[in-house]
Phi, psi and omega in degrees: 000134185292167177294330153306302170331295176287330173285335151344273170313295179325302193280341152290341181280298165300292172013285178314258189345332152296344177235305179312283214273339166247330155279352174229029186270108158323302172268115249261346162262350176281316164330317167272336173274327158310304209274342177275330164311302168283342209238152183252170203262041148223045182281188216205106191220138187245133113324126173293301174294349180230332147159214194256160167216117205255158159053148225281007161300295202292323183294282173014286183297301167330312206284293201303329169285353170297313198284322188263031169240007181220049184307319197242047171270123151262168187234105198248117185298139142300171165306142184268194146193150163265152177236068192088229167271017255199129169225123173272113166238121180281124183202172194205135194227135172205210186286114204310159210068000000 
């Protein structure tokens, strides 16, 4: 596989796992051991609708407050796409199944 190609791959994979484990995680320690794990602690996350949040306290905080408002939600990604270093992940949460 060319090498574009598998850094490709990598970042659909964080992605999910980006939604699965940190937006779409009930529990608020699983959740944070998600975010150290995924996020590095100057990382960055933009909200379109709400702004920017640095570091892996403010996703923490973001994160949990998303999930309690789609508490009995699942959460699905959409098509992703990168933009520089940058990847826009698209999602949609509504009733499971």
């Amino acid at each position: 596989m060319p090498r574009g190609d598998k850094h490709a791959l990598q970042h659909i994979d964080l992605a999910d796992s980006h939604l699965r484990d940190v937006f779409g995680e009930n529990d608020p320690a699983r959740r944070r051991a998600a975010i150290d794990e995924i996020y590095t602690e100057d990382c960055v996350f933009y909200d379109p609708s709400k702004g920017v949040y640095r570091g892996r306290d403010e996703i923490d905080r973001i994160a949990g407050a998303i999930k309690a408002t789609h508490l009995n939600s699942d959460i699905s990604q959409l098509p992703s796409r990168g933009i520089g270093q940058w990847r826009l992940v698209r999602w949609v949460s509504g009733p499971p199944g």
